[in-house]
LODO-307170 format. One record per residue (C-alpha): x, y, z; residue in three letters. Coordinates in pm, whole numbers, padded with zeros to 5 digits, always signed. Example, Ala and Ser with C-alpha at 12.3 -4.5 7.8 and 13.67 -1.06 7.14 Angstrom:
+01230-00450+00780ALA/+01367-00106+00714SER/
This chain:
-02958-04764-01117UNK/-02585-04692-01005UNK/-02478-04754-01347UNK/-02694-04508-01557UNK/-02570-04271-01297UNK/-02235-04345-01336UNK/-02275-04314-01720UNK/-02442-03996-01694UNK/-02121-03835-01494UNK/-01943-03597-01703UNK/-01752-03398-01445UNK/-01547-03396-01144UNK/-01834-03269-00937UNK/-02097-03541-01047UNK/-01823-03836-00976UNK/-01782-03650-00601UNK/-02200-03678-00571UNK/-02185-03987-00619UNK/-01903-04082-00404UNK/-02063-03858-00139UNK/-01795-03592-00099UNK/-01736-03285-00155UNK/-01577-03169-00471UNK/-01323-02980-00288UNK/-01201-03279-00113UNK/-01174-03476-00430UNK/-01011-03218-00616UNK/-00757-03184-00356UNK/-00699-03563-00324UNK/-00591-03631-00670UNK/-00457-03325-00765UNK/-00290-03107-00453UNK/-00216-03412-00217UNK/+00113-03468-00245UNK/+00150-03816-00428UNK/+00429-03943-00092UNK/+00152-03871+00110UNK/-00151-04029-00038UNK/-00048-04412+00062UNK/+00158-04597+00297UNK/+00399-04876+00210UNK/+00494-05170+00414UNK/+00551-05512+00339UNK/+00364-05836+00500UNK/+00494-06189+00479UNK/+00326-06445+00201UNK/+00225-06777+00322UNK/+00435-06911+00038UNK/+00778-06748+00164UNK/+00897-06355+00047UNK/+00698-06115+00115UNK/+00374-05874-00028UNK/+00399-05496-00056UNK/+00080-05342+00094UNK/-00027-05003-00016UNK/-00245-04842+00235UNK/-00443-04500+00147UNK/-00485-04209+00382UNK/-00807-04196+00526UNK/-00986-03979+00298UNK/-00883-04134-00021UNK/-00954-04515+00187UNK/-01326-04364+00204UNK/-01316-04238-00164UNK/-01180-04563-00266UNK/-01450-04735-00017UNK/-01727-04592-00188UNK/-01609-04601-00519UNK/-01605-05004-00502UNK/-01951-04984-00361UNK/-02060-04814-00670UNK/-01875-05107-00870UNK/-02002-05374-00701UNK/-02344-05238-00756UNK/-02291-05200-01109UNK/-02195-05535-01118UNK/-02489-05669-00951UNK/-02668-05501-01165UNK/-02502-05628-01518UNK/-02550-06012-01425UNK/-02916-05953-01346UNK/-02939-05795-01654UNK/-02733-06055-01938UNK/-02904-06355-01689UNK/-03264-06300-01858UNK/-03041-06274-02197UNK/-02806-06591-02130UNK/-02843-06940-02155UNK/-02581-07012-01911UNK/-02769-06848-01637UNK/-02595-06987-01390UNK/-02239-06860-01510UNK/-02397-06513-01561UNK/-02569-06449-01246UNK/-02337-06628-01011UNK/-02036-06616-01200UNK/-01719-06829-01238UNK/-01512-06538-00999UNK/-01559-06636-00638UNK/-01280-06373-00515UNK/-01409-06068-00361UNK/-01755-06143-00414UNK/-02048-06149-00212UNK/-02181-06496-00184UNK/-01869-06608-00304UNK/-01544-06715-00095UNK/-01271-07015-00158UNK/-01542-07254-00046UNK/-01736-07159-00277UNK/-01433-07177-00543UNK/-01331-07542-00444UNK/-01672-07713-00450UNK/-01721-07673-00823UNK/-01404-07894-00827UNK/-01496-08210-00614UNK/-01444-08559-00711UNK/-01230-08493-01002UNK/-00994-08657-01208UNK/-00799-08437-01280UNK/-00744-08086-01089UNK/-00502-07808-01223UNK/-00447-07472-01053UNK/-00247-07202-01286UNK/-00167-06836-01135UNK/-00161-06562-01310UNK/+00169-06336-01232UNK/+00146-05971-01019UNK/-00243-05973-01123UNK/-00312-05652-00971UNK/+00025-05457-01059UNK/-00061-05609-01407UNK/-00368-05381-01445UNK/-00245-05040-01508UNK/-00381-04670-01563UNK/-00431-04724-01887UNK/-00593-05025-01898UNK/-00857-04891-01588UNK/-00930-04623-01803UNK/-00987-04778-02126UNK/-01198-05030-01955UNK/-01432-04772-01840UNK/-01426-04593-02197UNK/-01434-04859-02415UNK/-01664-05163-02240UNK/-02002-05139-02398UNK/-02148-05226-02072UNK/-01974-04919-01915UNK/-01885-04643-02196UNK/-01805-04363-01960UNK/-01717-04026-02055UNK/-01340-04017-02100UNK/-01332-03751-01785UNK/-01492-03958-01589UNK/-01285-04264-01690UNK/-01023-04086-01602UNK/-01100-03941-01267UNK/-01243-04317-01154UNK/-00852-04453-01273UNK/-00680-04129-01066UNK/-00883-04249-00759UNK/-00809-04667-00829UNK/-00480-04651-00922UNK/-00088-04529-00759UNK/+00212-04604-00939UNK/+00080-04685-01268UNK/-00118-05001-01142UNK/-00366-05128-00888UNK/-00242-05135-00551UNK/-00233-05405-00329UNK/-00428-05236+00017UNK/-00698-05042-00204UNK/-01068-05108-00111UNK/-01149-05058-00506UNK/-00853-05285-00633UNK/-01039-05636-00607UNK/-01350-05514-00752UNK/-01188-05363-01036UNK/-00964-05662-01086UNK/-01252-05873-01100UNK/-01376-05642-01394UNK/-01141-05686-01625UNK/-01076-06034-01486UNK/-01453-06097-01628UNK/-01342-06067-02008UNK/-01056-06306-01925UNK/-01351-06553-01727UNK/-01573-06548-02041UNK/-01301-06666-02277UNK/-01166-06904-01997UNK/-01558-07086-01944UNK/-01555-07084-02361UNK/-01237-07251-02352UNK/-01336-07481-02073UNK/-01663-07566-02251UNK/-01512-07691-02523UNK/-01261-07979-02363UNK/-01574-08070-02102UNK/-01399-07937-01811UNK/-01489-07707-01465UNK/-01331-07355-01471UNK/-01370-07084-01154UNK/-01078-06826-01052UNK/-01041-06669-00747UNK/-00830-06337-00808UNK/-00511-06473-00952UNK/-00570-06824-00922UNK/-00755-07059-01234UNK/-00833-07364-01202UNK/-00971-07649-01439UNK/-01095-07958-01367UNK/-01259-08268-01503UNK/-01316-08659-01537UNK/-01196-08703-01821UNK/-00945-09011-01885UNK/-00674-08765-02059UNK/-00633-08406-01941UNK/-00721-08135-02248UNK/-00359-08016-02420UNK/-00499-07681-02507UNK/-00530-07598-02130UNK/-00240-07841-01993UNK/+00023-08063-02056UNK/+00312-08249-01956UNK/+00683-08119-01992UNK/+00903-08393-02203UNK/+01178-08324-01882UNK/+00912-08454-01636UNK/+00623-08684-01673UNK/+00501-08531-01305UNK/+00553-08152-01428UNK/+00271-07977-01587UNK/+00275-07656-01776UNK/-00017-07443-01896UNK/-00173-07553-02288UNK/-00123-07337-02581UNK/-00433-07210-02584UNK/-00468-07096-02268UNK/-00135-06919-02288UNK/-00295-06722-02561UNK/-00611-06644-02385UNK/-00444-06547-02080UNK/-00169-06300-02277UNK/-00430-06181-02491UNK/-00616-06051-02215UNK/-00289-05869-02064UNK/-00185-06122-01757UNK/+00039-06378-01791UNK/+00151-06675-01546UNK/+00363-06750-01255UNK/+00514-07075-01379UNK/+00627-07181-01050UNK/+00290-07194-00872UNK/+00133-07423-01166UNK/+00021-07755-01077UNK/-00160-08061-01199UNK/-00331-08331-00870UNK/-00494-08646-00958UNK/-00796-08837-00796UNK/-00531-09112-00580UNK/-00356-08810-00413UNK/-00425-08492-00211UNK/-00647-08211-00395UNK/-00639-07849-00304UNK/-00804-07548-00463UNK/-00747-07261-00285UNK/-00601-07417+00008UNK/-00865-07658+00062UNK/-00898-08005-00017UNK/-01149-08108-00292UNK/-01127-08458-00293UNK/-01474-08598-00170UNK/-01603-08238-00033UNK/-01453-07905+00014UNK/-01245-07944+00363UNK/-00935-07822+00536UNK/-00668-08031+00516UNK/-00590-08253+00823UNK/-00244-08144+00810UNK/-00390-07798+00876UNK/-00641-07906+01126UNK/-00397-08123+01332UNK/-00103-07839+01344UNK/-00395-07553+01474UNK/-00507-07823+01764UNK/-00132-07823+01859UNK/-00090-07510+01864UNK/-00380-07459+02084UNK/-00300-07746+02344UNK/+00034-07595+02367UNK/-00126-07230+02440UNK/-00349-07363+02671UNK/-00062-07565+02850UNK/+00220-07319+02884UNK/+00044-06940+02751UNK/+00276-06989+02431UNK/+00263-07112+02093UNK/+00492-07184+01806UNK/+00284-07039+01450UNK/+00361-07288+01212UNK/+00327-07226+00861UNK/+00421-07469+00568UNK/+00451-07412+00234UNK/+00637-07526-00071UNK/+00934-07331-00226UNK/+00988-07314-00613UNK/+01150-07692-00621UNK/+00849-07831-00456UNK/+01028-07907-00138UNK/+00834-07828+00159UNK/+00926-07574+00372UNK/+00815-07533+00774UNK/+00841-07157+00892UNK/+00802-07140+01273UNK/+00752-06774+01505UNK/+00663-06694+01800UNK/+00249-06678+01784UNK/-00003-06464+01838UNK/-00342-06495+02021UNK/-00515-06341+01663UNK/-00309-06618+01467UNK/-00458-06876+01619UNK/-00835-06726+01655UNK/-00836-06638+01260UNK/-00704-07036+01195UNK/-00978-07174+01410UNK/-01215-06921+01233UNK/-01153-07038+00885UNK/-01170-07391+01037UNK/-01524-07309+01223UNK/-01621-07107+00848UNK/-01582-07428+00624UNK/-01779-07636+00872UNK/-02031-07420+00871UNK/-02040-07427+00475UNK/-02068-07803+00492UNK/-02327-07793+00723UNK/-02528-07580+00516UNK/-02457-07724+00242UNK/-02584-08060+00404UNK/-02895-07912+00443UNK/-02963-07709+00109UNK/-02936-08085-00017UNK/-03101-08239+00221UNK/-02795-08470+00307UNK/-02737-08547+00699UNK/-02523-08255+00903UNK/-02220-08398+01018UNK/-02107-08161+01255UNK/-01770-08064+01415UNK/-01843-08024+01845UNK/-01465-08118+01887UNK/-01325-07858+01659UNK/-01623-07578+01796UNK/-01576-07624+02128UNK/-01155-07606+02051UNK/-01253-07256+01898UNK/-01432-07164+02174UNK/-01181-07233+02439UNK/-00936-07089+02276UNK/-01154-06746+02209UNK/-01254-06805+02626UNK/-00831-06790+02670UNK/-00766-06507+02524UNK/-01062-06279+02630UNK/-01068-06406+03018UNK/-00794-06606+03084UNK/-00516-06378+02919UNK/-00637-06073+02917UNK/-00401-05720+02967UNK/-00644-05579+03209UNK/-00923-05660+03412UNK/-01221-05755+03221UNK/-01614-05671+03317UNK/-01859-05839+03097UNK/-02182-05666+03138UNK/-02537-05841+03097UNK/-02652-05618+02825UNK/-02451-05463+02529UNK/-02601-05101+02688UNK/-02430-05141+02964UNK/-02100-05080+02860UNK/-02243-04757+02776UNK/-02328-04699+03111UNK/-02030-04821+03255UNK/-01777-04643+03030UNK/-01936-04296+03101UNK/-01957-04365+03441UNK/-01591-04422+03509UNK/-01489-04136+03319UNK/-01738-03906+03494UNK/-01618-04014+03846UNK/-01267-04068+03775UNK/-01006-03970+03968UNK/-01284-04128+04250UNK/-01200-04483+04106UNK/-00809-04510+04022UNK/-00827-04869+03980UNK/-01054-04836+03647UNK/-00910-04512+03541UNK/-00628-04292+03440UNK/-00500-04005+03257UNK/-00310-04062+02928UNK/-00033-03886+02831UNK/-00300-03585+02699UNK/-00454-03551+03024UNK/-00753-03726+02903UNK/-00957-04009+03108UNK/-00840-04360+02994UNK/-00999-04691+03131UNK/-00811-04913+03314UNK/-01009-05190+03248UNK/-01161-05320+02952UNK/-01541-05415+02892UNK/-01621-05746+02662UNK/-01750-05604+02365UNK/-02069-05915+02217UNK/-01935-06011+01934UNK/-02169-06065+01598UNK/-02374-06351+01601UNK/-02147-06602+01448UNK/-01897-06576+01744UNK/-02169-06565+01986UNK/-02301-06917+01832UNK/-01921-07029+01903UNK/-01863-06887+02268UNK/-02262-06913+02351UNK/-02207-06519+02500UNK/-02501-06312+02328UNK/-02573-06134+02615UNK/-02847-06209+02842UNK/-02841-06412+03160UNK/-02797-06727+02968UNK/-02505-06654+02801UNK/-02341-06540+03134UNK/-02460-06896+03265UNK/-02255-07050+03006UNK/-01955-06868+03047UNK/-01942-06932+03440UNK/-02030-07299+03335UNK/-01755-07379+03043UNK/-01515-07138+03190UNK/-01468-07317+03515UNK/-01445-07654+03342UNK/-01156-07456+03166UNK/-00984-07371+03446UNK/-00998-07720+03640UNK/-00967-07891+03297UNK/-00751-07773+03050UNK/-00552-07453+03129UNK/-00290-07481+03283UNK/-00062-07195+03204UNK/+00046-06960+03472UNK/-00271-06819+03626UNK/-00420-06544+03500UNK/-00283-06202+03577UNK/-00604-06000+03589UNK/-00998-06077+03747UNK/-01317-06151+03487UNK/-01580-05964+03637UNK/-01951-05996+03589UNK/-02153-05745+03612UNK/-02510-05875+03616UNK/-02886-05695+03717UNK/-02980-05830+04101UNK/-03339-05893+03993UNK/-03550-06240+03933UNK/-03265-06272+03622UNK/-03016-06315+03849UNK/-03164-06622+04008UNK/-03029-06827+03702UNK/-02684-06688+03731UNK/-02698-06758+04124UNK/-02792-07105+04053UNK/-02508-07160+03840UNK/-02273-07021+04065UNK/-02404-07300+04340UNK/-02359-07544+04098UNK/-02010-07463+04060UNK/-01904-07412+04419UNK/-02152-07700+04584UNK/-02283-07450+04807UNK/-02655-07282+04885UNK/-02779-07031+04621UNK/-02641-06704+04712UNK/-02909-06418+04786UNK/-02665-06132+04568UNK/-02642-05947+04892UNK/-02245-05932+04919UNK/-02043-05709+04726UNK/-01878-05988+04474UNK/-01871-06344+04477UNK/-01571-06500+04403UNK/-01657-06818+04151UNK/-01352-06986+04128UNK/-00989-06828+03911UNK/-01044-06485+03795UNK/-01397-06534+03777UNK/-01600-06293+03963UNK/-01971-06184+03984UNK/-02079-05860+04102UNK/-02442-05762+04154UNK/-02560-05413+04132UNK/-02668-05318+04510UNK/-03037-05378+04675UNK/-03222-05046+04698UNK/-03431-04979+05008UNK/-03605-05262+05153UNK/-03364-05515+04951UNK/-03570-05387+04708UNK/-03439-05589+04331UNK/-03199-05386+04103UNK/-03101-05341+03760UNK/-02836-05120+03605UNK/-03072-04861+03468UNK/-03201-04756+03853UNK/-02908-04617+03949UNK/-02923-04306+03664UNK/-03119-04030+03845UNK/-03469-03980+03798UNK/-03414-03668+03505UNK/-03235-03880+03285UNK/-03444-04166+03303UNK/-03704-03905+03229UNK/-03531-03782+02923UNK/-03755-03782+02629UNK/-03679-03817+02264UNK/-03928-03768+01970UNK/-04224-03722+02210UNK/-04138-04090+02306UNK/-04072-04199+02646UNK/-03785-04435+02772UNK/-03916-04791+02865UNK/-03680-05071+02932UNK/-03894-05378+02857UNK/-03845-05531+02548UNK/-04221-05557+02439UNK/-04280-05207+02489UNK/-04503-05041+02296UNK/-04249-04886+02075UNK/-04507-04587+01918UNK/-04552-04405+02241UNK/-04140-04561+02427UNK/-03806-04588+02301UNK/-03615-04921+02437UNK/-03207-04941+02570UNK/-03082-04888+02274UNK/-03169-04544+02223UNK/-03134-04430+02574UNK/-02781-04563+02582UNK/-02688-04417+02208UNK/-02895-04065+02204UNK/-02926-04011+02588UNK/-02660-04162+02797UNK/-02366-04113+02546UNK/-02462-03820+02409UNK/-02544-03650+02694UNK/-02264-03828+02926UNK/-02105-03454+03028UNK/-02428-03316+03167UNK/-02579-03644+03359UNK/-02540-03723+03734UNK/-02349-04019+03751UNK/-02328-04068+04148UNK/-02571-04342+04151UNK/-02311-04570+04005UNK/-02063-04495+04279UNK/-02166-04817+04456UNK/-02127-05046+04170UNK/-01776-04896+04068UNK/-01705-04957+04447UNK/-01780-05297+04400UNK/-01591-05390+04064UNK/-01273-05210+04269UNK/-01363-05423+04522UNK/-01300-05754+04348UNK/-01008-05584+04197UNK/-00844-05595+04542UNK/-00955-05932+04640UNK/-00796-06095+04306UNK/-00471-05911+04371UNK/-00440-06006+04720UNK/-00551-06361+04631UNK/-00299-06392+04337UNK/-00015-06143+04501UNK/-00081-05979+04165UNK/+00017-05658+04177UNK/-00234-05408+04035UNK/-00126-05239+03763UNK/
């Protein structure tokens, strides 16, 4: 139990066991760092106008404060299993009314308590981190029953959480701290709630209330006498709120009603948690107009203090657009599971998907800085990384030294993404997802992009064995022509697109990646166990790709004979050449 460990610290050298460092490193951290040196400041711009200050810590007090939260989160976990077998609200207990910062927990989670309301009002609390202080981290720690940590220990966990006399914005440890103290606050906020029959959640620095009630509660809201529209936070409240040490930002408070637009948390609540169409149309614009021309206006609106909307336009950015079509792509998918915890039909998005996927395809393969090779297996780039840098200066179109002398690729190789992207862009590796790319991405180009052509080749790198046949197929499909045999260097599929097999052996004998290592690597044993590259190997006597690409090929990469690739790097430079002769592109 992390928290009857944490209770039996007494010292600065059983807080640094837990943490996982050494006490020397601690020590000098918060006491012989220099305090200029332990964060940097910049500022980032709010969504809301102004901008935030953003604290970031060096790296060794990052992975202090890293670990640290870990500690509290598991603490936490551990507290609402615990006072769940002792509550009667076991739901507010175990899942809690905080949906900030929390595992199972996000602004979906935050708005759908607040659907098909009557009344929804939002309230924010004012600088909620800067508002938590040494002092108050430290007493927390001392005095909480839950918690009662030795003052030294209190201490040493505030040192590590806190710079400037507060929480900073940029710490791993802040939200999980906030949302400690923030659960005192929650307790007397669902009391309060209780009482007038309304909904209460907060995420961070954000409340909200709602209910269907005919009249809104006073003691949590009420209307100014100057404005019938304007709503200001209930006595009550107030008191709550101050008593607990926060207080609000009066300019962000805001009452919505059932015949109008709802939003908690930047999401509309009115019949189920969505993004607003507003949102949804600007993104698609944005996208059409990258996809037209290869630039984009980022368009961000927002109301100032007098309620006035305000548009802010800048030049955009390829991430821009792929995190707005991600939170997009995450609240579908939270509908759609939602649709089926409850056994409601799943209305699905395949417009806005497939938007997010072309837009991901643009910016990996159409847009790209340098050429790209996607490999059929995530091992490969292994293989392909170390082989470039072990035959470079053979292969100056993938290679180069950087200003220390070192070996730098010239090209970069598609890294799989985790398996929510892959579900987007159908690329999980595998011969399938390779068929799908050469299949969407040449309705791409003849469909829908039209910005100037693409400065750099996509180049597949595939096995030429019975797997291939599927990729060949494609590939016919696409140019109308007989199924190629994979004897020629590359084939050139249509744009940047380009396939290159690995070479026949003797007797056009088939080929995968893994033949062209030589024969004492491949040999290369590790535990006893032997490599196999089948997947249903027996895995108590071999060891799989994986392995041999992690504790053999990249560990080893200085020692092993890498001249067997010299045929495939020939190739990949090969249809290098042809796309910059093709394109007139010169190669960079």
């Amino acid at each position: 139990m992390k928290l009857e460990e944490l209770k039996a610290a007494t010292s600065l050298h059983d807080v640094a066991r837990l943490l996982q460092v050494k006490p020397s490193m601690l020590s000098y951290v918060l006491y012989t760092k220099p305090k200029s040196e332990l964060y940097t400041k910049f500022e980032i711009p709010k969504r809301t106008g102004g901008v935030r200050e953003i604290s970031a810590p060096f790296s060794h007090l990052k992975l202090i404060q890293q670990r640290l939260a870990a500690i509290l989160l598991e603490c936490t976990k551990e507290l609402r299993k615990k006072t769940a077998v002792k509550s009667k609200n076991k739901n507010f207990v175990s899942r809690g009314v905080s949906h900030g910062f929390m595992p199972g927990h996000s602004i979906m989670t935050n708005g759908q308590a607040h659907i098909t309301r009557r009344f929804v009002f939002n309230a924010d609390l004012s600088d909620f981190f800067g508002s938590i202080n040494f002092g108050r981290v430290r007493g927390f720690f001392i005095k909480d029953k839950n918690f009662s940590l030795a003052e030294k220990t209190a201490t040493i966990l505030a040192q590590i959480a806190c710079n400037d006399n507060k929480l900073p914005q940029g710490s791993p440890c802040s939200p999980v701290i906030s949302n400690l103290l923030g659960h005192i606050l929650d307790i007397a906020l669902v009391d309060l709630a209780r009482k007038n029959k309304c909904t209460y959640t907060r995420y961070a620095d954000d409340l909200t209330f709602s209910t269907n009630k005919c009249i809104f509660p006073s003691d949590i809201a009420l209307k100014t006498k100057e404005d019938e529209n304007s709503w200001v936070p209930g006595s009550e409240l107030i008191r709550i709120v101050q008593r607990n040490g926060f207080d609000f930002n009066e300019r962000k408070t805001r009452m919505q009603y059932k015949d109008s637009r709802q939003e908690v948390t930047g999401l509309s609540v009115n019949r189920k948690v969505n993004v607003p169409a507003s949102y949804r149309y600007t993104v698609r614009a944005m996208a059409s107009n990258l996809f037209r021309t290869g630039k984009f206006e980022h368009i961000v609106k927002y109301k100032n203090a007098s309620g006035d909307e305000i548009v802010s336009k800048s030049d955009g950015k390829a991430n821009q657009l792929l995190g707005m079509l991600s939170f997009i792509h995450q609240v579908d998918v939270y509908n759609e599971a939602l649709a089926v915890k409850n056994n409601q039909p799943v209305v699905g998005a395949p417009g806005r998907l497939e938007l997010y996927r072309r837009a991901i395809y643009f910016d990996a393969f159409y847009a790209p800085e340098r050429p790209v090779i996607v490999c059929e297996g995530k091992t490969d780039n292994t293989y392909i990384k170390h082989a470039i840098r072990s035959l470079f200066p053979k292969y100056p179109l993938l290679c180069e030294f950087d200003a220390d002398g070192k070996p730098q690729l010239k090209i970069r190789l598609f890294k799989y993404a985790d398996r929510r992207t892959a579900f987007v862009t159908k690329l999980g590796g595998g011969v399938g997802g390779l068929c799908h790319l050469i299949k969407y991405y040449s309705a791409d180009l003849t469909n829908k992009f039209r910005a100037p052509s693409p400065k750099h080749p996509v180049i597949m790198l595939i096995d030429n064995d019975s797997g291939a046949d599927a990729i060949y197929g494609a590939i016919a499909g696409i140019l109308k022509i007989q199924k190629p045999k994979g004897q020629k260097p590359f084939i050139h599929v249509c744009g940047n697109l380009y396939v290159v097999p690995t070479p026949f052996g003797p007797s056009s004998k088939k080929t995968s990646i893994e033949d062209f290592f030589d024969e004492a690597t491949l040999a290369t044993q590790l535990n006893g166990k032997s490599f196999e590259r089948e997947n249903d190997a027996d895995n108590q006597h071999h060891y799989g790709k994986a392995a041999f690409a992690r504790d053999v090929v990249a560990k080893n990469a200085a020692t092993i004979d890498f001249g067997g690739f010299q045929p495939i790097l020939e190739r990949i430079e090969a249809a290098i050449r042809h796309y910059s002769a093709r394109t007139q592109q010169p190669i960079v």
